[in-house]
N, CA, C and O atoms as a MOPAC input file, in Angstrom:
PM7 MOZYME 1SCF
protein

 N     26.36300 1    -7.18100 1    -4.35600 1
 C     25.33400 1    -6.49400 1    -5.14600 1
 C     25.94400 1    -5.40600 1    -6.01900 1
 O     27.00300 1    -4.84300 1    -5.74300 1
 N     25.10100 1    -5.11700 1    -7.23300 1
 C     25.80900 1    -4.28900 1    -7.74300 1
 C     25.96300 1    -2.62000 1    -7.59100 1
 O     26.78000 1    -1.75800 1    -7.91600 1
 N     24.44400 1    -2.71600 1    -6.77300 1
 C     24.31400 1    -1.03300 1    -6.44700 1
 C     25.43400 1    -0.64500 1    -5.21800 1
 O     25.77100 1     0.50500 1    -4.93900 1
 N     25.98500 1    -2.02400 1    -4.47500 1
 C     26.80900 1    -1.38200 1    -3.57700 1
 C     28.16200 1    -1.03500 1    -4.55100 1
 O     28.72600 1     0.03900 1    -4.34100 1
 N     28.73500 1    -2.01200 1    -5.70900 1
 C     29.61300 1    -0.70200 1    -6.06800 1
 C     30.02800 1     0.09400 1    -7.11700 1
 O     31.16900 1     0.12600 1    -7.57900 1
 N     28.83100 1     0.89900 1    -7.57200 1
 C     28.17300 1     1.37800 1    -8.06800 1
 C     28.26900 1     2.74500 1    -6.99300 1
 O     28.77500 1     3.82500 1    -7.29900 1
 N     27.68600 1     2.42400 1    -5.74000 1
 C     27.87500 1     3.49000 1    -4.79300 1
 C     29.23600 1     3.60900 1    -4.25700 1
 O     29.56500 1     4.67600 1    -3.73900 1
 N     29.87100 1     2.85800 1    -4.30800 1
 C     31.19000 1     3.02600 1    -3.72300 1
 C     32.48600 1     3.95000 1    -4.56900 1
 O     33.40600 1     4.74100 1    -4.36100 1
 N     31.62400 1     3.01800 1    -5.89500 1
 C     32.90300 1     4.07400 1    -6.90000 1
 C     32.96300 1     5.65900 1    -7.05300 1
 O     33.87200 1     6.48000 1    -7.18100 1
 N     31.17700 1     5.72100 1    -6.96100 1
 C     30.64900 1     7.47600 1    -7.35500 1
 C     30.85900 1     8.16700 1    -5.84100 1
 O     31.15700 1     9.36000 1    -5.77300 1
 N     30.70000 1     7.40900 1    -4.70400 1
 C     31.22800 1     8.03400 1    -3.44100 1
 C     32.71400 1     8.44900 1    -3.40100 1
 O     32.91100 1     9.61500 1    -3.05800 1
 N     33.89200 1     7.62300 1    -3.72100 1
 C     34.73400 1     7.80200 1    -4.03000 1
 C     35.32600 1     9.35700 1    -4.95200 1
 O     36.27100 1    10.09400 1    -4.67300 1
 N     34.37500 1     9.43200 1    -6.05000 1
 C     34.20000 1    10.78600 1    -6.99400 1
 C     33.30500 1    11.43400 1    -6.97500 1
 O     32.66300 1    11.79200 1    -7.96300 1
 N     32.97000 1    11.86800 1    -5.17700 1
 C     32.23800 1    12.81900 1    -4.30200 1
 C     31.31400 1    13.21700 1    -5.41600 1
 O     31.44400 1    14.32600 1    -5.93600 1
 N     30.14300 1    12.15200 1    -5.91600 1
 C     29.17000 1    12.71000 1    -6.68000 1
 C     28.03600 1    11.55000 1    -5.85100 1
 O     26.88900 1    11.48100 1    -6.29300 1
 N     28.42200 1    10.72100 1    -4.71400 1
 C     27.61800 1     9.88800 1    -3.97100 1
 C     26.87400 1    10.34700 1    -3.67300 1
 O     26.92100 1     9.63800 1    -2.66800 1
 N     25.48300 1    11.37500 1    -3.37300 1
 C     24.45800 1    11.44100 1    -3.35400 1
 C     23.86000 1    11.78500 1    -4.39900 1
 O     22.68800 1    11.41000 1    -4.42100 1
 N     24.22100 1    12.38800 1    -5.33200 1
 C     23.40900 1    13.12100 1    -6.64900 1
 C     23.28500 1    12.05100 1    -7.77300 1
 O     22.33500 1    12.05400 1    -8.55600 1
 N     24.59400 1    10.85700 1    -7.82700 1
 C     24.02900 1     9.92200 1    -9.06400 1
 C     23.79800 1     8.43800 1    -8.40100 1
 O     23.44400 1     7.57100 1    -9.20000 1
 N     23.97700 1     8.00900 1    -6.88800 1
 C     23.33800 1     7.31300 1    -6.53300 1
 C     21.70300 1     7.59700 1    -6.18900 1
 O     20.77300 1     6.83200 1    -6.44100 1
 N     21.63200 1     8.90600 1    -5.54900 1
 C     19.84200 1     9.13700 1    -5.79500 1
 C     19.42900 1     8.46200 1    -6.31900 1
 O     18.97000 1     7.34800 1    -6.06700 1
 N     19.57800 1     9.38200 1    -7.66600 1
 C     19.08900 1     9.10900 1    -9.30600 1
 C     19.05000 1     7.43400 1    -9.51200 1
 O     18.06400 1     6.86000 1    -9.97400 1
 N     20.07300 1     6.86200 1    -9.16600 1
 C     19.90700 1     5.38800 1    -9.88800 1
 C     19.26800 1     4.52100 1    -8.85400 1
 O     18.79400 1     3.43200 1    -9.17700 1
 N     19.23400 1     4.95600 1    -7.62500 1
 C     18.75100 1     4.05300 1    -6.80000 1
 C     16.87300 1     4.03500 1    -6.77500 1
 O     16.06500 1     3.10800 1    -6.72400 1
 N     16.71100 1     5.65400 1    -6.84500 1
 C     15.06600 1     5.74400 1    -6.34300 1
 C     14.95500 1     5.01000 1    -8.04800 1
 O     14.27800 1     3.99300 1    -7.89500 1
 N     15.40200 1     5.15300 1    -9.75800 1
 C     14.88600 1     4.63900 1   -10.45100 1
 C     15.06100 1     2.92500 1   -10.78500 1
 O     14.49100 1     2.20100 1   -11.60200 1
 N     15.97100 1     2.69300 1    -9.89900 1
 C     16.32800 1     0.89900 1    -9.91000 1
 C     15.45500 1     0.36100 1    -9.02500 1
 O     14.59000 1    -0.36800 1    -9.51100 1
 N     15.45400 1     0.51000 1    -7.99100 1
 C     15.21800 1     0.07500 1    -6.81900 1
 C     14.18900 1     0.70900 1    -5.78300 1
 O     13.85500 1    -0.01800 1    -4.84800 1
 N     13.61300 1     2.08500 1    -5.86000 1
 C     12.95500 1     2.75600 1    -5.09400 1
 C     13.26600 1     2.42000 1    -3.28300 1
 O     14.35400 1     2.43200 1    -2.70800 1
 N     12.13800 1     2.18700 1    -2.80900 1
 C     12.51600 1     1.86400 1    -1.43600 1
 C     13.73300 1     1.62700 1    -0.91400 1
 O     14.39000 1     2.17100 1    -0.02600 1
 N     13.99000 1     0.30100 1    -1.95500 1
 C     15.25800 1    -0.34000 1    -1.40400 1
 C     16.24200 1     0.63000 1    -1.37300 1
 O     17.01400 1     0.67000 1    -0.41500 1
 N     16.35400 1     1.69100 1    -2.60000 1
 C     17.67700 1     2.23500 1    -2.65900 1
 C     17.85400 1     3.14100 1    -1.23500 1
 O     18.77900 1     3.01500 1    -0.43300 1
 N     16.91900 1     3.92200 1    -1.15600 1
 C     16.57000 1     4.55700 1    -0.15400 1
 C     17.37200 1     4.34400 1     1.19000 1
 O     18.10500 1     5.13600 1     1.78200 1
 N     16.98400 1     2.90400 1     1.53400 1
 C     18.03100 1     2.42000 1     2.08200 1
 C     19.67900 1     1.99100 1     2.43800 1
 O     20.45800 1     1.70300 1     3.34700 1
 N     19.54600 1     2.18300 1     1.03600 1
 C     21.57600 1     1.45700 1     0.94400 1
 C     21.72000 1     3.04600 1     1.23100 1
 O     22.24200 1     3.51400 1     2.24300 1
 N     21.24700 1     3.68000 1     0.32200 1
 C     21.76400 1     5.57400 1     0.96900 1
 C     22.61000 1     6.03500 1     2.37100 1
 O     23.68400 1     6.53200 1     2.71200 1
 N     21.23100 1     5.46100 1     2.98200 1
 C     21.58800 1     5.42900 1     4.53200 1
 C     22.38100 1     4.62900 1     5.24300 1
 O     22.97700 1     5.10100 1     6.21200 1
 N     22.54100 1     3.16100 1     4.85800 1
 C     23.36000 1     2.69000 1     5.27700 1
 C     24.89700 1     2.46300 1     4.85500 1
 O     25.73500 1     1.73400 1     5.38600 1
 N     25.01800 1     3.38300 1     3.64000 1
 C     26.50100 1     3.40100 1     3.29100 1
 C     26.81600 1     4.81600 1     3.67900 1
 O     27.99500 1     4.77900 1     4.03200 1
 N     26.36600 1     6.06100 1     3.79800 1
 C     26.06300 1     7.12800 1     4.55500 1
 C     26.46300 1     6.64700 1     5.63400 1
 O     27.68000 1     6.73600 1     5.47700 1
 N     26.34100 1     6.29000 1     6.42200 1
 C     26.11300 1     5.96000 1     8.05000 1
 C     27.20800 1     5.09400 1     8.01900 1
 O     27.48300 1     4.69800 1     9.15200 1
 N     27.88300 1     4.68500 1     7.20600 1
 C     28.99500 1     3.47800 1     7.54400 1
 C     30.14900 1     4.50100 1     6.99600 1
 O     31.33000 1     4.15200 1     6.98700 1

């Protein structure tokens, strides 16, 4: 998927919560919500 790396790259350039937020609650809502937590948690 593409939001996983998307999150992986901006996690990488410790900006992983502030511009995955942003793109996830406006791509995806719920769903993103989720990958949050589970790439968080992994």
């Amino acid at each position: 998927m593409i939001i996983e790396w998307i999150a992986y790259d901006r996690y990488k350039e410790n900006n992983f919560f502030a511009n995955l937020l942003c793109f996830c609650l406006e791509k995806n809502g719920d769903v993103g919500k989720k990958d949050i937590i589970s790439l968080n948690n992994s």
